[in-house]
C-alpha positions, 0 to 999 in steps of 0.5 A: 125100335119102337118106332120100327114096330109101330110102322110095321104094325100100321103096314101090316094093318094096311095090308090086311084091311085092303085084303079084307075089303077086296075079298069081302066086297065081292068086287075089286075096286081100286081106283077113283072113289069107292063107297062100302057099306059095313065098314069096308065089307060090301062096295056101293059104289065106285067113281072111277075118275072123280071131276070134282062135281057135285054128287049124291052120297051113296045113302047106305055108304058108310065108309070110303076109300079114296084111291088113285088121284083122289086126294080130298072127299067133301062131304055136305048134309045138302044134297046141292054141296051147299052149306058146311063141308065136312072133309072126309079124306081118303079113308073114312068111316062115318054113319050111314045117311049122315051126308046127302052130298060130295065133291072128290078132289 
């Protein structure tokens, strides 16, 4: 039962937080690689189909939603993907200006 209630309260959490972020942002964007800034509140850019390439990070990015194909954002401090990866997933919150760099798998 309580496992029942648990999952229940991950979906309705999902759905709120999708709600929330395409209501607030002013925009819908739901494929490819979108940056927020504001935790999910206002989209600063979206990649709608992600090569994998190395790529400046939104500076005033603060959160991502990996949607569609994407299934793993690395995250690099260099602004050429050079150096250690930091892998962000597809949902993530992170400070602002923290990377200068990504690739989207």
């Amino acid at each position: 039962m309580r496992s029942k209630l648990a999952l229940s309260a991950v979906a309705l959490a999902c759905a709120a937080f999708t709600a929330t972020a395409a209501q607030t942002s002013g925009q819908l964007s739901e494929t490819g690689l979108s940056f927020y800034a504001g935790n999910f509140t206002r989209l600063v850019a979206n990649v709608p189909h992600p090569d994998g390439s190395c790529t400046a990070f939104p500076a005033d990015a603060d959160s991502l939603v990996g949607w569609s194909n994407v299934q793993q954002v690395l995250a690099y401090q260099s602004e050429d993907c050079t150096g250690q990866a930091v892998g962000l997933g597809t949902l993530r919150t992170f400070r602002a200006g923290e990377f200068a760099s990504y690739t989207a798998h």
